[in-house]
C-alpha positions as CSV (number, residue, x, y, z in Angstrom):
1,X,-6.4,-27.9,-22.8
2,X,-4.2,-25.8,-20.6
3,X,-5.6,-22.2,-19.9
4,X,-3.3,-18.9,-19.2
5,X,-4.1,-16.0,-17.2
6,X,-1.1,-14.2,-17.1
7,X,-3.2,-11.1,-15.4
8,X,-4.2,-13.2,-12.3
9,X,-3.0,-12.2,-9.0
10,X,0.3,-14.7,-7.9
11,X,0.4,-15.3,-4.8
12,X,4.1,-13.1,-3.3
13,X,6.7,-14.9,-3.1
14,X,8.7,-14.2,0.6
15,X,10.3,-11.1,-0.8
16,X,7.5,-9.3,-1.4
17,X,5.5,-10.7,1.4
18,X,8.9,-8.8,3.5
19,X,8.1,-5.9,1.1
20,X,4.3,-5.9,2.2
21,X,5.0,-5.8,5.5
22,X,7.9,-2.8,5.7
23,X,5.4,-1.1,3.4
24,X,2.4,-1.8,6.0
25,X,4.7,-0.3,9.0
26,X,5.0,2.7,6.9
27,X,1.4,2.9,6.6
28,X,0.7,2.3,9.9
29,X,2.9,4.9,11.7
30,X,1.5,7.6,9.3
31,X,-1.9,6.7,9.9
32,X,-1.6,6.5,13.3
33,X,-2.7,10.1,14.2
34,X,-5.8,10.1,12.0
35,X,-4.3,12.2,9.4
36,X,-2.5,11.2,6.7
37,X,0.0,14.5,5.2
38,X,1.8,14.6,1.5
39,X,5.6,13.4,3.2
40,X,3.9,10.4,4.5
41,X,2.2,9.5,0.8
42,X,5.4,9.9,-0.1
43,X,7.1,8.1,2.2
44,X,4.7,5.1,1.0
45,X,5.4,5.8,-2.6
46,X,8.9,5.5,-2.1
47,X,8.5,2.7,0.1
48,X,6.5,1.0,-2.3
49,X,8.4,1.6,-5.5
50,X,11.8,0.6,-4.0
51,X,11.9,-2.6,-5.9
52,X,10.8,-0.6,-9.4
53,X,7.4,-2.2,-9.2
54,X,4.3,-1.9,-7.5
55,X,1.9,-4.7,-7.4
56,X,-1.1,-5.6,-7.0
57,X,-1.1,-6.3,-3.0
58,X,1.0,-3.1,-2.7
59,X,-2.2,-1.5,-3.7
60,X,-4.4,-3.1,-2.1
61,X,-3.0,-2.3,1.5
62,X,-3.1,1.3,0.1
63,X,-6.7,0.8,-0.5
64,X,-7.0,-0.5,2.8
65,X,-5.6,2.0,5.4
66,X,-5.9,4.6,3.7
67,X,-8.2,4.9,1.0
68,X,-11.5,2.8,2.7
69,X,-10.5,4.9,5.9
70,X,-10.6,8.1,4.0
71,X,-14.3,7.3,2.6
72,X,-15.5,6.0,6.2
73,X,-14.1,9.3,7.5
74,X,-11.7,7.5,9.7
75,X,-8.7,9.3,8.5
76,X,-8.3,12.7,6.8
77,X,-6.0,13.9,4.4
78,X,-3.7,17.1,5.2
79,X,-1.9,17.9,2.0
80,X,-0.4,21.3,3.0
């Protein structure tokens, strides 16, 4: 008997794996200060929905850099 899990994570084919790591440059550069402002989330939301998608990985680097740095108080947010 064959089982499908057509929620479970793929692995990214070499599109997306160039995807991740444009969208990881992005992420980089506006961390890179300490302080993450509304043009650079939306630089990554741009960034990241260029394709018309955002995955699951896509996510997961935004959890990453910003998001885990955000709670450790590594980064702060500046949303003026």
């Amino acid at each position: 008997m064959e089982i499908e899990r057509p929620n479970a994570q793929q692995q990214p084919n070499p599109e997306e794996l160039k995807d991740l790591e444009q969208l990881r440059a992005v992420l980089e550069r506006a961390i890179a200060d300490g302080v993450i402002s509304s043009s650079e989330i939306e630089a990554y939301k741009m960034q990241a929905w260029a394709d018309g998608k955002i995955t699951p990985q896509e996510l997961a680097l935004y959890q990453e850099l910003v998001l885990s740095k955000i709670t450790a108080g590594e980064l702060s947010w500046d949303l003026t």
